[in-house]
N, C-alpha and C positions, 0 to 999 in steps of 0.2 A: 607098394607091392606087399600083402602079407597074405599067409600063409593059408587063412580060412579060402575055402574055393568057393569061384561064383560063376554063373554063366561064363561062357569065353564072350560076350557081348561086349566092343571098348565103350567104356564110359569118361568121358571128356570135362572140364572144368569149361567155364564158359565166362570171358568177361563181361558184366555190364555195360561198361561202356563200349563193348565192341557191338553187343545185342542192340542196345540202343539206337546206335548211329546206323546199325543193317535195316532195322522197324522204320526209323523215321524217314530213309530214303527212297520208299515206295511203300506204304503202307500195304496197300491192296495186295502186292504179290510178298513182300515179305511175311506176314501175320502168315501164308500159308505156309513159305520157307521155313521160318522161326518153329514156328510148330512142328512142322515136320523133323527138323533138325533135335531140338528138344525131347520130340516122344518119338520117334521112331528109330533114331539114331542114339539117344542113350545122353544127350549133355545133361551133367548134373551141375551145379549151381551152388558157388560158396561165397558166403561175405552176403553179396547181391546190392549194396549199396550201389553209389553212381562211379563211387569209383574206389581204390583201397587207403583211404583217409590216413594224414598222420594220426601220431596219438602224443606228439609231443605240444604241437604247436595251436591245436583247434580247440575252442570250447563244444562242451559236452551239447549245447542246444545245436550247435551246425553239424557236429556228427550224425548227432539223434536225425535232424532233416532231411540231411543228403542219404542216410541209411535210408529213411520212412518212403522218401521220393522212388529208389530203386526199388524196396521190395513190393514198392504198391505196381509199381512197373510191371512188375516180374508175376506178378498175384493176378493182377487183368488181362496179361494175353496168354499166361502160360499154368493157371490155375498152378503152382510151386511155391514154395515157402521154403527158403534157404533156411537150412538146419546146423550150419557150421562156419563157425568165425574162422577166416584167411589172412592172416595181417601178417605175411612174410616177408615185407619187404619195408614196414616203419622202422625207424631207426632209436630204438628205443618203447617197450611197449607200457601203458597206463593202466593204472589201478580201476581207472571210469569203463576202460576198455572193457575186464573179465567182468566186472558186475554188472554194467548197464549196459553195453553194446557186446554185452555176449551171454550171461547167464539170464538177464533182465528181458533179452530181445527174442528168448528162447532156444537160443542153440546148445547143440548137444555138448561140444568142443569149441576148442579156440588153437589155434596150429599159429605159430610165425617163426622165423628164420635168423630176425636175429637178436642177441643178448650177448652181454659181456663178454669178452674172452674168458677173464679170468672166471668167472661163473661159468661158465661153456666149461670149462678145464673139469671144473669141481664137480658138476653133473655128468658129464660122463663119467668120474671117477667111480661115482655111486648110485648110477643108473639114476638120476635124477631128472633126467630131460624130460620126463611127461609126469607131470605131477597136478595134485587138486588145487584151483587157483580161487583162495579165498579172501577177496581183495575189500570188501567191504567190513570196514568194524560192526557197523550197524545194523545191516544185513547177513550178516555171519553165514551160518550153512545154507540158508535159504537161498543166498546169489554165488553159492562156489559154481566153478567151472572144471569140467577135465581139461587141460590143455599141455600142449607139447613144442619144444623146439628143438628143430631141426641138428643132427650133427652136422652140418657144414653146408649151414645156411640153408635157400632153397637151390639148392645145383644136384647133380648126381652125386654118387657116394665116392667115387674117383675122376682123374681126368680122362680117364679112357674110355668115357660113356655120355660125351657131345657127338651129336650125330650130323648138327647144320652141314649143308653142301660142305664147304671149306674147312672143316673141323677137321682136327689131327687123329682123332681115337680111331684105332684099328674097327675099319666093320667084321661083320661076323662073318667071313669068308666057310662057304661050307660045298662050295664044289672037290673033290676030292682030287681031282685032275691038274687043279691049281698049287702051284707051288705055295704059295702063301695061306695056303687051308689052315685054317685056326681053331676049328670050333672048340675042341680039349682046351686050347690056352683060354679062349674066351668064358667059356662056362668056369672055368677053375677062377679064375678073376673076379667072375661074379659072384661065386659060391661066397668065396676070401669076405669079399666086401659084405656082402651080407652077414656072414658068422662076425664080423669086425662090428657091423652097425647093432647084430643082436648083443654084442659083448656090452656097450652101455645104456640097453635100458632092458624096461623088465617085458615079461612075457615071452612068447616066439613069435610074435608079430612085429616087421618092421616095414614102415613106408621110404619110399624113393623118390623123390622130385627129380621127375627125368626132364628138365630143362632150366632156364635160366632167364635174363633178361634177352631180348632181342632173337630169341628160336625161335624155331617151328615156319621161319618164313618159308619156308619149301617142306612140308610136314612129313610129305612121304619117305625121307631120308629118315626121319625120327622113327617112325612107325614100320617100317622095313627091317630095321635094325632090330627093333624090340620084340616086334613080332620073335624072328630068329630066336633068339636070348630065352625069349618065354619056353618055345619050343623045345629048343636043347638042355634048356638047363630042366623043364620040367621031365625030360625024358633022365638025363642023367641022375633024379630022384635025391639026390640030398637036401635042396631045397625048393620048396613051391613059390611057383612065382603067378602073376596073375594080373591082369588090369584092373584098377579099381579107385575107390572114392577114400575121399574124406572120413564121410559119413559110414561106410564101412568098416572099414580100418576102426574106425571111435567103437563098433558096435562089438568087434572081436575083442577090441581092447575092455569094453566092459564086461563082454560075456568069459575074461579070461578069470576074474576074480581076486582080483592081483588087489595087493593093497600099495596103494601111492602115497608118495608124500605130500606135505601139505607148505603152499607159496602164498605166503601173504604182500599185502601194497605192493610195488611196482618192480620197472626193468629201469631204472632209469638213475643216474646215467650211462650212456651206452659208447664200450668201446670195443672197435674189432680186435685191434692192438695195441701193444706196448706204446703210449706213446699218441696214440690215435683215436682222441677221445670226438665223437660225433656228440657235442654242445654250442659249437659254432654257430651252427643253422639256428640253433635255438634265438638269435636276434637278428636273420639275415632277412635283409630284403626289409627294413621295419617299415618302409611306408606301403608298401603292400598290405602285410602283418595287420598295418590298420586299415588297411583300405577295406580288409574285408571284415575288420570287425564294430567298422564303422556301419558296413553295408549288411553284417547280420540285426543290426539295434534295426534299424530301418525297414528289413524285410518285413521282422516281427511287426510292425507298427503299421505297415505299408498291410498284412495280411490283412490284420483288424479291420483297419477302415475298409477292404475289400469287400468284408462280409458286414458289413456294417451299411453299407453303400449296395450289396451286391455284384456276385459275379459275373463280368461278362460270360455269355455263351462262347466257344474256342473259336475264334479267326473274327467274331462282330465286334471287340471293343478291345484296349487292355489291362494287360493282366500284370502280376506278379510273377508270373511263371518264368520269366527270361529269367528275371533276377536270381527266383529260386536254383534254376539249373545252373546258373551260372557259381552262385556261391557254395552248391554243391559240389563242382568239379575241382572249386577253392580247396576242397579238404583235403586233396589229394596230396600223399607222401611226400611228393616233388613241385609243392603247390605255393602254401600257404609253408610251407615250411623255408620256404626263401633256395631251395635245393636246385633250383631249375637255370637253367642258359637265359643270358637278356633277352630273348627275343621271347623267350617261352612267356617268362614274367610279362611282358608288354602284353602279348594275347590273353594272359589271364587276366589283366588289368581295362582292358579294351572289355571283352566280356563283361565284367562287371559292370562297366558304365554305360553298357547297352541297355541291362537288364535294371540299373538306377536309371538310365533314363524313360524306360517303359514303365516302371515303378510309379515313377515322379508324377505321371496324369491318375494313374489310379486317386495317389494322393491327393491329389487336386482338386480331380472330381471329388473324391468322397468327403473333403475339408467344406466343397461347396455347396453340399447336399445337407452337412452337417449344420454351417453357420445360417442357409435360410430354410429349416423343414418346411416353411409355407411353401415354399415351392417344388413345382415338380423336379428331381432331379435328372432328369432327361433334356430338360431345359435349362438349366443354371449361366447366369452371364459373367458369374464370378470368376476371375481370375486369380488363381494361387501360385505364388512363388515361392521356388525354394533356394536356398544358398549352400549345397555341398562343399563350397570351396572356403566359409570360416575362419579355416586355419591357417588361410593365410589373410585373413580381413578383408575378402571378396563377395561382397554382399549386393550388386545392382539395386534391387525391390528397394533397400531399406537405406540408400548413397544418394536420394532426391533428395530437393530445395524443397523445403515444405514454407517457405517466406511465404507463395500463391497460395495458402491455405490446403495446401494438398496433407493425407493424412496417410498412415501407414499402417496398416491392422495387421497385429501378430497371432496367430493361432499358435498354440501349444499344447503340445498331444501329450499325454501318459500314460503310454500300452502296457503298464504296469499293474498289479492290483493292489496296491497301496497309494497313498495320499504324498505329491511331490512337493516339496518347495524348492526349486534349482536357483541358482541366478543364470539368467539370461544376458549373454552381448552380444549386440550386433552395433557392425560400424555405421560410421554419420559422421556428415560432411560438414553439422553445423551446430554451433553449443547452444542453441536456441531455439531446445526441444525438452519436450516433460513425457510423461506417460502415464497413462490411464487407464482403468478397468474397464470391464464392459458395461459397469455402471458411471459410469462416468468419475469413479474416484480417482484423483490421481494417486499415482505409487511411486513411493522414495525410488529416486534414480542417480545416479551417478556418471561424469562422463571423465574418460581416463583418457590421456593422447596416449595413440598411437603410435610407437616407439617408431623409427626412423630403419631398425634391424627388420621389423617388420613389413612397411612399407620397399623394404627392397624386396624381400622376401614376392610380396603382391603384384613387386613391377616386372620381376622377371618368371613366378614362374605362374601367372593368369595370362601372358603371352605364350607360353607353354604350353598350356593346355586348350587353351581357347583359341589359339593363330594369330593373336591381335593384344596391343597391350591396353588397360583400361585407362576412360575416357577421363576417370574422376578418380581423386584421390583423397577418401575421408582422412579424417582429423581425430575424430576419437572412436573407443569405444562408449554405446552406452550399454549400462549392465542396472539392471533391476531383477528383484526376486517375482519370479513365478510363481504361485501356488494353484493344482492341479490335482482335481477330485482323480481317483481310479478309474482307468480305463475311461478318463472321461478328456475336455478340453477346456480350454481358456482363451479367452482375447482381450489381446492390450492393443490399444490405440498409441502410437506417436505421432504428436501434431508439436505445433508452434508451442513455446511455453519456458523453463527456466530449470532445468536439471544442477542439482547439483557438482561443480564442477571440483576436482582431486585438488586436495593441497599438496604441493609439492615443494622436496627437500632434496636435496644433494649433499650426500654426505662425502666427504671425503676422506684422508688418513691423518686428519690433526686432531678429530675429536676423540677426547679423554675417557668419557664414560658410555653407557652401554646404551642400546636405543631400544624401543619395544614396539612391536608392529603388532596391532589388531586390537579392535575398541573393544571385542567380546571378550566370552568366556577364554578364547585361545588366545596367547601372545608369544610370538618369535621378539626372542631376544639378540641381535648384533652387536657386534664388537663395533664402536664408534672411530676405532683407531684403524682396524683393520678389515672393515667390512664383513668380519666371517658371523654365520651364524654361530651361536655357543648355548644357548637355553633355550627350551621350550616350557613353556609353563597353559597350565590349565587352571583356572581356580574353581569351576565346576566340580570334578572329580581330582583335584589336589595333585597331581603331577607336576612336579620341578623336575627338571632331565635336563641334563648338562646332553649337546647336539650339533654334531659338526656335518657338513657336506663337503664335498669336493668331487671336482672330474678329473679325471685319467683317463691314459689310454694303454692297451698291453701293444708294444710291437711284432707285428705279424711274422711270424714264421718268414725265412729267409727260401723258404722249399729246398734247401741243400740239405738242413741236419736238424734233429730232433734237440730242441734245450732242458736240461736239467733245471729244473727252475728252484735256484734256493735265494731268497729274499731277505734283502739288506734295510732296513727304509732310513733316510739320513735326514735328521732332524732340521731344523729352518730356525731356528731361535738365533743367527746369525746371518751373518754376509756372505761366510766362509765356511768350508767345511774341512777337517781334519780325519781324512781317511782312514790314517792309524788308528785314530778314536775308535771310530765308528766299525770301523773292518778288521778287529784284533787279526794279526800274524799267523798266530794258531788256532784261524778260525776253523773247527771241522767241516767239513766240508763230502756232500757226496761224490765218490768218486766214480768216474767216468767207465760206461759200462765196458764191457770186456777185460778189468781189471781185477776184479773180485768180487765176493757175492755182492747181489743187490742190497741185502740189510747190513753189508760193512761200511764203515766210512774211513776217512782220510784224512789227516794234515796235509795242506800243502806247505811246503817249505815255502821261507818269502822269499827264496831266494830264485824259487819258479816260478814268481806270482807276474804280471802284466795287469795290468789294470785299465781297464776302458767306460771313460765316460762321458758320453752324449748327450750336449744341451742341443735345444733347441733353435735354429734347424740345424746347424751343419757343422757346432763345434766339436771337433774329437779332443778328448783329451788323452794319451795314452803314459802311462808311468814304467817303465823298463826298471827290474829285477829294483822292486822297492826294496832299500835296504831295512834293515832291523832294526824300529822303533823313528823312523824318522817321522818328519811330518811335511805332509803335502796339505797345500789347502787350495780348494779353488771355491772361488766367487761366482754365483749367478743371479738371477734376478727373475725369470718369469715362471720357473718352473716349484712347484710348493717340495719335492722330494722326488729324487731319481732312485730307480731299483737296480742292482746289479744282478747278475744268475751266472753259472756256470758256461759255458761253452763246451759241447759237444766233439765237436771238431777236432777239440786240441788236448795232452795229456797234461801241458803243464798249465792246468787251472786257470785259464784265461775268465774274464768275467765282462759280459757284455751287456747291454743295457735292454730289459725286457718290459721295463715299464717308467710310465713320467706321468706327473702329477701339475696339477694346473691349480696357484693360490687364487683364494676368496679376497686377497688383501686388495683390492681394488675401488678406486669408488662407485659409490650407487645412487641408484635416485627411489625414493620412496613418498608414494601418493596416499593420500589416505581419504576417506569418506566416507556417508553414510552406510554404504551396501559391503566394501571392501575396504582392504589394504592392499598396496604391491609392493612387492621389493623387485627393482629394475639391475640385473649385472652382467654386466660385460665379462665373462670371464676368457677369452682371449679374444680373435679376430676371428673367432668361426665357432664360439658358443655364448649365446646369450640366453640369460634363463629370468624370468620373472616369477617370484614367489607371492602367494596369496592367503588372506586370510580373511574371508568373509566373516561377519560381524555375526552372523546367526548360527555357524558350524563351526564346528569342533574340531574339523579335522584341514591341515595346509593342502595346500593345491599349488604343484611345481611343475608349469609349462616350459618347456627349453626349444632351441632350434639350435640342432647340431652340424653345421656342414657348411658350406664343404670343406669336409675333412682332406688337409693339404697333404701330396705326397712328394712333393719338391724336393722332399730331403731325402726321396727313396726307401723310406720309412712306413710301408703298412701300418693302418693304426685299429684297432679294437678300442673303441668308444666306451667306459667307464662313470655311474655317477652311482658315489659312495656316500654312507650316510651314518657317521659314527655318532659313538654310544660310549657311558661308563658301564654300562650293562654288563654282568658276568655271566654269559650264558654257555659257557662249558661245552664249545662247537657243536651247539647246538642250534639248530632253525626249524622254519616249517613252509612248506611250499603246496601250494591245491594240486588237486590233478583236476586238468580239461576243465578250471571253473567249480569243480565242486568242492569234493574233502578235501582238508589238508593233509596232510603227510611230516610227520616227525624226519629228518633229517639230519645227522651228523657228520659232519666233517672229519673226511678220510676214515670212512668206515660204511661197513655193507652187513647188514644183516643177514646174510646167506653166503656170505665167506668170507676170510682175514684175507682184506684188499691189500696188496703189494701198491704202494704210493709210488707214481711213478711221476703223474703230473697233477702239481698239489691246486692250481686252478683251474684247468678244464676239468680234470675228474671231482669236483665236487660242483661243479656249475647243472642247475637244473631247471626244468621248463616252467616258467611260471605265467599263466593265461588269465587267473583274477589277485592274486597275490603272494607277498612273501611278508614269514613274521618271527620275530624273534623276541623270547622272554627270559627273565629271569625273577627272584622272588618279588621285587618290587613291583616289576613294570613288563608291560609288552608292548614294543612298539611293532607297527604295522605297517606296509607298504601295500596298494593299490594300483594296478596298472591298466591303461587304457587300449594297452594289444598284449598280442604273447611276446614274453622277451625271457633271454636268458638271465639268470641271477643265484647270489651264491650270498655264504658268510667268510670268507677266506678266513679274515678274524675274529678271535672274540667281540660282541659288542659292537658290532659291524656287517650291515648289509649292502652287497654293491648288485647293479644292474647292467644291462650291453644295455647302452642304449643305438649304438651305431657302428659298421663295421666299413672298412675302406682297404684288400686289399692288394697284394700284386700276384700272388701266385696261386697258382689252380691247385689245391689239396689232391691230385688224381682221383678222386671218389668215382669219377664219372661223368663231371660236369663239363670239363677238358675248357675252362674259361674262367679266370679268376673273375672275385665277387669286385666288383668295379664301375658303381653304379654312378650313371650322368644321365644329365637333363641339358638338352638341345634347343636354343633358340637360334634360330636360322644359321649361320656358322660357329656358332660359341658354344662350348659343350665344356658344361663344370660339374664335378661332382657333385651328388644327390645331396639337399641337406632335407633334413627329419625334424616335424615339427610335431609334439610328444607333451607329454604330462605322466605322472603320478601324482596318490592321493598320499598325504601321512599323518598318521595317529598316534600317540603315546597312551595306554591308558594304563590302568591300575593290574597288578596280573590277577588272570579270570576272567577280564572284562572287555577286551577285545573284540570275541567274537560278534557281540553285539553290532556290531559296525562294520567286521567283514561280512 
C-alpha cells in the first residue's frame, strides 16, 4: 500500500506455478480464462520463473533455466514480461541473485522478506531496508538493483491484520447497531502501523504484505476486510491507502528522489534469531543436492544432442522437456534446498527420473545418429545404454562376459567448449579386457578391485531402486583416460585383451617412514605409522604443504535448549588425557544468557564445575565438583579428539559434548598404476573414503560413502570432513555464490554491522555450489564440490565441509518432521548413506583461480 493514488482497480500477484498447472489442464478453455483473468481482471506478475528458486543451494545455470522456461511461458500466452524480482520467502539471498537474475534479467526491483535479525535491527535503525544492491565487482553500476526487505518478513505489519476464516484479528465491524462496532479502533491501528512502518525507511511511501504462507484459501474474508480498511481509513484522511503492485510502489519509490544507500555481495548467512542460524539446510538432503546436479550436467548435454539430432514435434517423439520442468521445480526454496517433508523429497526425486528417463532416448537416438551419419536417423538399429547408477558400480551394458568375443563401445560426449581429457571407470566382471580407440589403438588402462564397502553399497541399494537385486557382481573398476574434441565425441572399444592390473599394498601401523602416492606431477605424502595424510607436494609448480584430513561430527541439538558453544580440542599424543591440563580451572568462559551483558564473560569457580564426557557410543564419563588442580585422565581409543561446550540449561557451568572426531591412524590399502593412484580407508564402520591421484592431474580427488550414520546412542550427528593446513590466513576464506564469483569471507564478522557472536559455527557456515578456498602469502589451497553443501573455516588454516546430516528433532521451521532420511528394502529400513567427492588443490598464491 503506498500513498501515490491509482485507479480503485485490485491488481493481484499471480503464481506461476499456479498459472501453469490452471493452462495445462484444459488448454482450450483455460488460454481463454488465463487471459481473461490476466487483462481484464488486473493480475500483475512478479519473479515469473517456474517457481521462487532458492538462492542458497542452486547453481546460477538452473536458475537462469527454470527463470528462462517461466518467463517464455508467461511472454507466449499472455504477451507480459515480469519487471520485478520476488524472492521473499529464500532463506538467505545471493550476490548472483541482484546481478544476474535481477538487474541482468531486466527488472526494475528486487523485494524479499528475509535477512538477518541482527541486520533487520540495524536497517531499520537507519532507514536502510531499501537500499541500491550492487552485488557485482565487475559489473559495478551497470548490474545495480533497487531492492528492499520487508519489516517483518512477508506478513502484515501486525498480528491484528490475518483475515483467513479462523484467524483471530478483529474484522472491521462497521454496523453502528453492533456492540462490538470498531471502525475508530481499527483505522487508529492502521494509521499506528503505518506511521511505525514509515518511521524506518525513507520516503512516504510504504508497502504491506497482506498475507503469508497458506492464506487466501477462502479470499473473500481477505478482501472484505481490506476493502473496509481502505475505505475508512482513506475517508479519516491521515493516510492513503490503496491496492497496488510491485512495480508501482518501485515507480513512486523512484519518482521520490530520495537518495539510498549502497549493499554490496550478499545476505548470507541468514538468521531469524539469537541462536537460530538457517545453514543447516545448506547440506540437507545431500543425495538429492546431487541428484539434481547430476541431472543439470545431463540436461545440458541431453539439450545439445536434441538439436543436434533434432527436435521432436510436441506429443510425435521425445523430448527433454520433462526433464527440463522437472529440474525447474528442483530450484524451489523448499526443493533443492533439502527444506521439504520425506514424502515431498521422494516426489521431487520420482520427477526427476521420469524426465532422466525420457531424456535418456533422446540421448540414445541422437548418440545413434551420431555414431553412423551414413544412415538415416529415423532408422538407426543401434542401441545405446546408459549407467546413472555409477556410484554405486551399477553398470549392466559394460558387467558382460566378453570371453564369446562380444565387444562394448563407449561413447563420450563433451557439451563443453573446450578440449577434455577425464578418466573414465566403469565396472567389469573380468581382468581380461584392454581398450581401444576408434582407430583401433589401444589406450593405457588400468583395472582396480572393487572394494567390498562398495559392493555392499551395489547390493543393497540397486534392489532399492530397481525392486530386484543384481544378477552379476563385477570385480573391478576399469578406468582409462578419455580425450574429447569440444562439443564434440569419442569412442572406445572394450574387448578381450590384458589391462593393466593395480599393485597393491596394505599398510599397516608398524611402518617407520613416510609413503608417497602418485607417479606424477602430484604426490600425497602418509604417515607409514599412522596412516594420516601430512604433505602435499607438487614439483610442477613447487608446493610442499604440510596437510591433514579428518571426519567429524557436530551433535545435534537436543530440541530442549540453545548451546553456547565454546571449544576445548584435546590433544591425542597419548593414551590418556589430563583434564586439568587441557581445561585450566580458571578457564573464562561465556556466561549463560540472562546473567549479564552478552560481551561479559565469567570464571567458573571449579568448585561449580561438572564435567561430561562422551565416547563412543554410550560411555558417559561424569567428574563431580573437580577439586583444585587435581588430575583426572581418562583413556580412549577410536575417537581422534572430543569437544566440550557450555550447557544452556544449567548456571553452574556444566560442559557437554558438542563435537567427536574420528583418527586417520588406521590401516590402508594403496594401488597404484599407470592411469592412477588410490588410497583405500576405513575410517570407522560407516565411513569409508578413497583418495586419488591420477598421474596426468594436478589436482586429488576424495570419494567417501558416509552412512549410515548410526543413532543408537540417541546422538544426532552432523557429518564433518576437515582438511587442515599451516596456513596463516587471519579468518579469512572465500566461497562462490550460485557457481560463479567468489566472495571474501571472514569469520565472525559482517560487513554491514558489528555481528554480536553468538554461535561461532553455524553463523559463519556458508553455501558453497562450485567451491571453497583459502590463502595466505604463500599458498592457496582450494576445495571443489560435486553438489551444493554447507562449509566454513572455523580455524585458521582450516576448511571443513557438512558432508551428511542424520537427525532426531524437527527445528519447528515449518517442516514439523525431523531430517531422518532411510532407504527401504522390502522390511529393512536403514539410514541413507551418501556417496560424494571433492576435488583439491594447493597452488602457489595467485594462481589458483586458474583451476577453479
Amino acid at each position: 500500500m503506498i500513498r501515490a493514488r491509482q485507479s480503485k482497480k485490485r491488481s493481484r500477484s499471480l503464481s506461476m506455478t499456479v498459472s501453469s498447472s490452471l493452462y495445462n489442464t484444459n488448454k482450450l478453455t483455460s488460454t481463454w480464462l488465463m487471459r481473461r483473468v490476466w487483462w481484464g481482471l488486473g493480475w500483475w506478475c512478479r519473479n515469473g520463473g517456474m517457481c521462487m528458486h532458492d538462492e542458497a543451494t542452486t547453481h546460477y545455470i538452473d536458475i537462469v533455466d527454470q527463470t528462462t522456461l517461466g518467463h517464455r511461458f508467461i511472454k507466449e500466452q499472455f504477451s507480459v514480461t515480469p519487471r520485478v524480482g520476488w524472492q521473499v520467502d529464500a532463506f538467505g539471498h545471493s550476490a548472483v541473485q541482484a546481478y544476474l537474475l535481477g538487474a541482468e534479467v531486466g527488472f526494475d526491483s528486487l523485494f524479499f522478506g528475509r535477512i538477518d535479525y541482527q541486520d533487520g535491527a540495524k536497517r531499520r535503525d537507519d532507514k536502510s531496508l531499501e537500499f541500491i544492491w550492487q552485488a557485482s565487482k565487475s559489473l559495478g553500476t551497470s548490474a545495480q538493483i533497487f531492492s528492499g526487505a520487508f519489516p517483518k518478513n512477508y506478513e502484515p505489519p501486525t498480528d491484528n491484520f490475518y483475515y483467513e476464516v479462523n484467524d483471530e484479528s478483529p474484522i472491521v465491524q462497521d454496523n453502528i447497531k453492533f456492540f462490538d462496532y470498531n471502525v475508530r479502533d481499527r483505522v487508529d491501528e492502521f494509521v499506528s502501523a503505518a506511521v511505525a512502518q514509515a518511521n524506518v525507511t525513507r520516503t512516504n511511501h510504504v508497502m504491506w504484505t497482506m498475507g503469508t504462507d497458506f492464506k487466501y484459501q477462502y479470499a473473500r474474508t481477505w478482501f472484505r476486510q481490506m476493502d473496509k480498511l481502505i475505505y475508512y481509513v482513506n475517508q479519516d484522511g491521515r493516510v492513503n491507502s490503496l491496492y497496488s503492485t510491485p512495480s508501482i510502489y518501485t515507480s513512486a519509490k523512484h519518482a521520490a528522489n530520495e537518495s539510498w544507500p549502497l549493499k554490496t555481495e550478499d545476505f548470507f548467512p541468514y538468521a531469524d534469531a539469537i541462536n537460530t542460524y538457517w545453514t543447516g539446510f545448506l547440506s540437507s538432503r545431500p543425495a538429492l543436492k546431487g541428484y539434481v546436479r547430476m541431472m543439470s550436467g545431463y540436461y545440458l548435454a541431453a539439450r545439445q544432442l536434441e538439436y543436434f539430432n533434432g527436435r521432436a514435434e510436441a506429443g510425435t517423439g521425445p523430448s527433454t522437456d520433462s526433464l527440463g520442468d522437472a529440474l525447474a521445480i528442483l530450484q524451489h526454496h523448499d526443493a533443492v534446498s533439502g527444506t521439504e517433508q520425506q514424502h515431498v523429497a521422494d516426489d521431487y526425486a520420482k520427477r526427476l527420473s521420469i524426465g532422466h528417463t525420457k531424456a535418456e532416448e533422446v540421448v540414445a537416438a541422437s548418440f545413434a545418429c551420431l555414431v553412423n551419419p551414413s544412415k538415416s536417423c529415423k532408422f538407426q538399429q543401434d542401441k545405446f545404454q546408459q549407467c546413472p547408477l555409477l556410484n554405486i558400480s551399477y553398470c549392466p551394458p559394460s558387467e558382460i562376459n566378453l570371453s564369446s568375443g562380444k565387444k562394448v563401445v563407449i561413447v563420450v560426449y563433451n557439451p563443453l567448449g573446450w578440449k577434455r581429457e577425464d578418466v573414465v571407470r566403469i565396472p567389469v566382471v573380468d581382468r581380461n579386457v584392454a581398450v581401444r580407440d576408434s582407430d583401433g589403438q589401444e589406450v593405457t588402462s588400468q583395472l582396480l578391485p572393487i572394494p567390498d564397502a562398495t559392493i555392499s553399497l551395489r547390493s543393497f541399494y540397486s534392489a532399492a531402486y530397481l525392486g530386484k537385486p543384481s544378477d552379476v557382481t563385477p570385480k573391478y573398476w576399469l578406468a582409462f583416460t578419455a580425450s574429447v574434441a569440444p562439443l564434440g565425441f569419442n569412442t572406445y572399444i572394450i574387448s578381450r585383451g590384458k589391462a593393466a592390473i593395480s599393485e597393491r599394498q596394505i599398510v599397516g601401523s608398524g611402518l617407520n617412514n613416510t609413503l608417497k602416492i602418485g607417479s606424477g606431477n602430484l604426490q600425497l605424502v602418509y604417515s607409514g605409522r599412522g596412516g594420516k595424510l601430512v604433505q602435499y607436494n607438487n614439483s610442477k609448480n613447487m608446493v610442499n604443504a604440510a596437510l591433514e584430513q579428518s571426519y567429524c561430527f557436530y551433535a545435534g541439538d537436543d530440541g530442549f535448549v540453545d548451546l553456547q558453544v565454546s571449544y576445548f580440542p584435546l590433544p591425542t599424543n597419548s593414551a590418556s588425557l589430563n583434564l586439568c591440563n587441557i581445561l585450566p580451572l580458571q578457564k573464562t568462559l561465556d556466561r549463560p544468557p540472562g546473567h549479564t551483558s552478552s560481551n561479559q564473560m565469567v570464571h567458573i569457580p571449579s568448585s561449580m564445575r561438572r564435567w561430561y564426557v562422551r565416547f563412543f557410543p554410550m560411555d558417559i564419563l561424569q567428574i563431580n565438583q573437580l577439586p583444585l588442580y587435581s588430575s583426572i585422565c581418562i583413556s580412549f581409543a577410536p575417537l581422534l579428539y572430543i569437544y566440550l561446550s557450555m550447557d544452556r540449561r544449567h548456571n553452574n557451568g556444566n560442559l557437554i559434548m558438542t563435537e567427536a572426531c574420528y583418527s586417520e591412524q588406521v590401516p590402508f590399502t594403496v594401488f597404484r598404476g599407470p592411469v592412477l593412484d588410490e588410497v583405500h580407508q576405513r575410517i570407522n564402520s560407516w565411513i569409508y573414503q578413497i583418495t586419488r591421484v591420477y598421474k596426468e592431474k594436478e589436482h586429488a580427488e576424495v570419494e567417501f560413502a558416509v552412512g549410515p550414520i548410526p543413532i543408537d546412542d540417541g546422538i544426532g550427528k552432523e557429518v564433518v570432513t576437515r582438511i587442515t593446513t599451516t596456513m596463516r590466513t587471519n579468518k579469512t576464506f572465500y566461497t562462490d555464490s550460485n557457481g560463479r564469483d567468489f566472495l571474501e569471507r571472514v569469520r565472525d564478522f559482517r560487513k554491514d554491522w558489528d555481528l554480536q557472536v553468538n554461535q561461532p559455527v553455524a553463523g559463519n557456515y556458508y553455501p558453497i555450489n562450485l567451491g571453497i578456498y583459502m590463502k595466505d602469502d604463500s599458498h592457496e589451497l582450494s576445495i571443489l564440490v560435486d553438489r551444493s553443501v554447507g562449509g566454513s573455516s572455523i580455524v585458521d588454516g582450516q576448511l571443513e565441509l557438512m558432508v551428511h546430516r542424520r537427525l532426531f528433532r524437527d527445528d519447528l521451521k515449518g517442516i514439523a518432521e525431523a531430517l531422518n532420511e532411510t532407504v527401504c528394502v522390502l522390511d529393512e529400513c536403514i539410514g541413507l548413506t551418501v556417496v560424494r567427492k571433492y576435488y583439491l588443490r594447493i597452488d602457489p598464491s595467485g594462481e589458483g583461480a586458474r583451476w577453479r
